[in-house]
N, C-alpha and C positions, 0 to 999 in steps of 0.2 A: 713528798717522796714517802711511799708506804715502806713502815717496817719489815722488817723480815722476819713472817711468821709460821709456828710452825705446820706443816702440813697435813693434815686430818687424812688418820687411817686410809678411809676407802680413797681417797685422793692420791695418795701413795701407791695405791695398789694398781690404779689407773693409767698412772704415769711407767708406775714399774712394766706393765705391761703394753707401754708404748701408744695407750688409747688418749691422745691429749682430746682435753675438752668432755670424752664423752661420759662420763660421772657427773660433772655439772654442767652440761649445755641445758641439759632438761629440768634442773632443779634450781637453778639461782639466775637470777638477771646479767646479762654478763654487756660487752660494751659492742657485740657485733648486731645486726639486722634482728627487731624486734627482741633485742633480749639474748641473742644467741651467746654462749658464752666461749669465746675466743683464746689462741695463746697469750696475747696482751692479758686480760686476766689476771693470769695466772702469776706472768712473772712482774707486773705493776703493785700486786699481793706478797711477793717474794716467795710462793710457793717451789715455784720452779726458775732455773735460771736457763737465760740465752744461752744460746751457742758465740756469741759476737763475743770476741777475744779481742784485747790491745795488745799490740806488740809488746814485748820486752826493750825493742829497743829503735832507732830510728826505720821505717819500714820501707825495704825495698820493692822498687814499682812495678806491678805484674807486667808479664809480657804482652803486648799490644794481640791483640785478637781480630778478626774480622766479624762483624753483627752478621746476620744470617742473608740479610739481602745485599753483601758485600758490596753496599755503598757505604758505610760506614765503620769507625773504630770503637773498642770497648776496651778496657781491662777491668780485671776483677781486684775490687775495692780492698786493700790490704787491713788499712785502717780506717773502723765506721766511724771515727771522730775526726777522719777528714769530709765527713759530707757536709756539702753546705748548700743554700734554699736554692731553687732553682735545678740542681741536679737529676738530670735524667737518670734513670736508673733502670734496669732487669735484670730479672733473675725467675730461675727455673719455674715454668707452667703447669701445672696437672689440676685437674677436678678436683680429687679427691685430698687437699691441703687443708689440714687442721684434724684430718680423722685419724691421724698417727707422727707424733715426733719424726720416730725411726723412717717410717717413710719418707717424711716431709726432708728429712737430715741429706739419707738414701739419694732423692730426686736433686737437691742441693750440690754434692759433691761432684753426681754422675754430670751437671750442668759442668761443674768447674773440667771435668777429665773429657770433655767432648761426646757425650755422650746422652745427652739430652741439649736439642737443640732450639727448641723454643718456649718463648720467653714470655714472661708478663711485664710490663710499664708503670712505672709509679716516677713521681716529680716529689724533689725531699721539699718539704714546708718549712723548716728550722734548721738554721746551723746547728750541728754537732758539736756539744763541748765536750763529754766524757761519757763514760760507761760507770753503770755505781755497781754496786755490790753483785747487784740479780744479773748485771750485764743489759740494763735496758738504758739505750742510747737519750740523753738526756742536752738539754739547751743548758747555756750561761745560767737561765735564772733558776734549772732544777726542772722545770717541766720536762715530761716526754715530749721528745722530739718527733714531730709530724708528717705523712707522706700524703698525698692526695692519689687517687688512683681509681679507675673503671675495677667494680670487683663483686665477687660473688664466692659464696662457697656452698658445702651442700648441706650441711646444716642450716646455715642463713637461710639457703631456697626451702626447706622444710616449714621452719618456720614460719617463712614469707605464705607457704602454701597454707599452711592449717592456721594463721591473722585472717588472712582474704578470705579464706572459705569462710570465716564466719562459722565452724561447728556443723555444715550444710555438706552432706555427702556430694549433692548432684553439682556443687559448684567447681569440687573440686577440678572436674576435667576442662572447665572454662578459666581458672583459675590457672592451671598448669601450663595451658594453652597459651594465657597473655604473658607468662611470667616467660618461657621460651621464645617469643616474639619479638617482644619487648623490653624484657626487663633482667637480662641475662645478667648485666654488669650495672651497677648502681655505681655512680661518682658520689664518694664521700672521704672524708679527710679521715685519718685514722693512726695508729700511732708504728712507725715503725719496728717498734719491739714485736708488732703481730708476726712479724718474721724472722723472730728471733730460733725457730727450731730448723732455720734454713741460712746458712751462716753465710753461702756466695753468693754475694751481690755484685753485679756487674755494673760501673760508670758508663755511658758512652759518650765518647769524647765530644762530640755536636752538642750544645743544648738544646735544650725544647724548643726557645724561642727563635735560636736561628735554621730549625727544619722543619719538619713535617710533626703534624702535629699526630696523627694516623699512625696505627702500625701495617708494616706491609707483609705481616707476616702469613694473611691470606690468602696473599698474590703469590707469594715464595711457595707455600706450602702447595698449592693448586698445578703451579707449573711444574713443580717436582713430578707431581703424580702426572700430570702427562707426558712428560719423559720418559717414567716409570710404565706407562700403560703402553705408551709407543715402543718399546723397547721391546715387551711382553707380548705386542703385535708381532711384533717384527720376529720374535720364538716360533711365536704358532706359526706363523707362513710357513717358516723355513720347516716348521715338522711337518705340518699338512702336506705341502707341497712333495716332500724325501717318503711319504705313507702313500699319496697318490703315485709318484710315481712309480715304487716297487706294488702296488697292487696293480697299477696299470689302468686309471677310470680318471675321469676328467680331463676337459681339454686341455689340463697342462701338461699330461703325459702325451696326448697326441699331436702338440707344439712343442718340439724343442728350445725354437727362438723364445717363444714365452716364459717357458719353464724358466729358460737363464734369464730372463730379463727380473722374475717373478722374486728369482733367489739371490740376485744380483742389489734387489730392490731392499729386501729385506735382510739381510746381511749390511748393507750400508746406512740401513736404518737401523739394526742395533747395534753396528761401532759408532754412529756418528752419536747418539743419546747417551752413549756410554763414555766417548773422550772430551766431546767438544763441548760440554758442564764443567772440565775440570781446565779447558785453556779460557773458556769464559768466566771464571773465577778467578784466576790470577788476573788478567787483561784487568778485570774490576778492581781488582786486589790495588795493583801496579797506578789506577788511575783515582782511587779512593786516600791511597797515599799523597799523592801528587797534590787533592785537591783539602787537603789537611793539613802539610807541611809547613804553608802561611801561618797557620793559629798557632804554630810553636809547643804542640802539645806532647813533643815528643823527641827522641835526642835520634840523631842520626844511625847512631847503633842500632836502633830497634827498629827503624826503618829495614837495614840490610837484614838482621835478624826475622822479620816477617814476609820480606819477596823470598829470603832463602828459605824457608820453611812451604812459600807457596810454592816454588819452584820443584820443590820435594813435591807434597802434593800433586800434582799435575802428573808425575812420572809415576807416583803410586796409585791413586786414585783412578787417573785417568787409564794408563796401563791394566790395573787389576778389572776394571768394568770391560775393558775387552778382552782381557783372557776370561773373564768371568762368561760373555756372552760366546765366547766362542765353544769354550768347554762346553756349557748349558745346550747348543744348539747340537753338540756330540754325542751329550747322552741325554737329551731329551726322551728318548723313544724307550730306552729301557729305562731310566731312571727320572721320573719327570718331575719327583718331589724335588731330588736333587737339584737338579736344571734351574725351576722354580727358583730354589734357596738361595742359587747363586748367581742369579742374574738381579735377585732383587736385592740380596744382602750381603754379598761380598764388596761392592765398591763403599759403601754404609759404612760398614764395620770396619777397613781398612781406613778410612775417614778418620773416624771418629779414634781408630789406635793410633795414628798420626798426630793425632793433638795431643790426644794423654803424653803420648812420649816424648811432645814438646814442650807440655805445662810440666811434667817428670823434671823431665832437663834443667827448665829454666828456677824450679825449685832446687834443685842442687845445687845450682849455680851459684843461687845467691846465699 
């Protein structure tokens, strides 16, 4: 275990202004890709400490959540000295982690309040015995406790670039080329504290070994947008068509039958992209429970406490995406930013305050 030493001026100054890493990524050897130098670092050094808190006192267990592709459970890990090897684990995704605490904090919290929705994968490699002094999660014998994980950052890709180039300007674009192909996410073991400036971490209740080994967060993410683009279809008709037919040109002003069929079509394509996401989330909801109740991983309370929260849901979520689509198809012609904003990010945003005000609650609770 390293001492706790003190922390040299311009390191100070670095931190102070919220830049982790980039004082020494470029000047000392540090433990990420080629050298890069990492939060792990930092707080393995005692320069700077975690965000990972132990409870004061026995800790109450978050509220069960739904994973993003609502085939699965998660809650957010109270205490990091409950992980043990084998646990599945995510927590908050973005590029840009490790080029600012604050940020890294920022993206962390907005994960726990529903408002960052996708996630990165890591499996713990060590039981958790304690947190020491810096707050860096620590085994029985005193080592750092280990995660294994697909990963990259953008420092590391920097690096990664100006190794392989070899010093060679013309390489670099061949270089950059393989590393985007291929080499996006490197599998390597590494120490949990690296996420120590991002304090919520999520368990999912499945382990690794009994599902997928894959994240499906590509699938999830891809169909969204075609919901999203279907829906945005289903706008323009309905303006195009309301602009044709007070100008009076195309045949759907000189087909009445068409006309209604035309707006008939598209009006039911964007209420159906707009409710039927949010009764196909609960139905998953309702049957992801069902098929988790066996494993015992959960008390019946929390069971009713999460169909009544989807049930909410569905009336909000689903509801506001069609008032959203309907308003938007109203004032599309004069106000089209508007329309735009609400057809894309009112059901979103009402979402994502649905959770806050259910993770709000369930903190008070306890």
């Amino acid at each position: 275990q390293a001492p706790c030493l003190p922390i040299p001026h311009q390191r100070r100054m670095a931190v102070g202004l919220g830049l982790c890493g980039t004082w020494r990524q470029w000047r000392e050897a540090g433990s990420g890709a080629h050298g890069t130098w990492m939060p792990t670092d930092d707080f393995l050094r005692g320069w700077r400490r975690t965000f990972f808190r132990a409870p004061k006192g026995p800790a109450a267990p978050a509220p069960l959540r739904l994973y993003m592709d609502y085939a699965r459970l998660m809650r957010e890990v109270q205490d990091i000295s409950t992980l043990r090897r084998g646990d599945h684990c995510v927590i908050a995704v973005k590029v840009s982690r490790v080029l600012s605490p604050s940020f890294d904090r920022f993206t962390s919290f907005a994960s726990r309040y529903g408002f960052c929705v996708v996630y990165h994968h890591f499996v713990v490699l060590d039981d958790v015995a304690y947190l020491d002094e810096a707050g860096v999660p620590r085994t029985s014998s005193g080592g750092a406790a280990g995660i294994l994980e697909y990963t990259n950052t953008v420092p590391e890709a920097l690096n990664t670039f100006a190794v392989k180039s070899e010093g060679s300007t013309l390489r670099v674009p061949l270089v950059v080329a393989r590393f985007l192909l291929f080499d996006k996410g490197q599998c390597q073991s590494m120490a949990l504290a690296d996420y120590g400036d991002m304090p919520c971490i999520f368990l999912l209740l499945q382990r690794l070994d009994e599902g997928e080994s894959t994240s499906p967060e590509v699938g999830v993410v891809l169909r969204n947008m075609l919901l999203l683009g279907l829906r945005l279809l289903a706008l323009v008709g309905l303006v195009a068509g309301e602009s044709w037919r007070q100008e009076g040109r195309g045949a759907v002003c000189s087909r009445p039958r068409l006309r209604s069929i035309s707006t008939t079509l598209c009006r039911s394509i964007g209420l159906a992209t707009a409710y039927i996401p949010a009764i196909v989330r609960y139905k998953q909801a309702i049957a992801c429970l069902g098929a988790h109740r066996k494993l015992s991983l959960f008390e019946a309370w929390e069971e009713r406490a999460l169909i009544a929260t989807e049930r909410v849901r569905v009336l909000l979520v689903g509801g506001a995406g069609v008032a959203a689509f309907v308003v938007a198809s109203v004032i599309s012609r004069s106000l089209p930013g508007a329309a735009l904003a609400l057809c894309v990010g009112a059901p979103t945003a009402l979402d994502s305050t649905w959770t806050c005000a259910t993770v709000l609650w369930a903190q008070s609770a306890r």
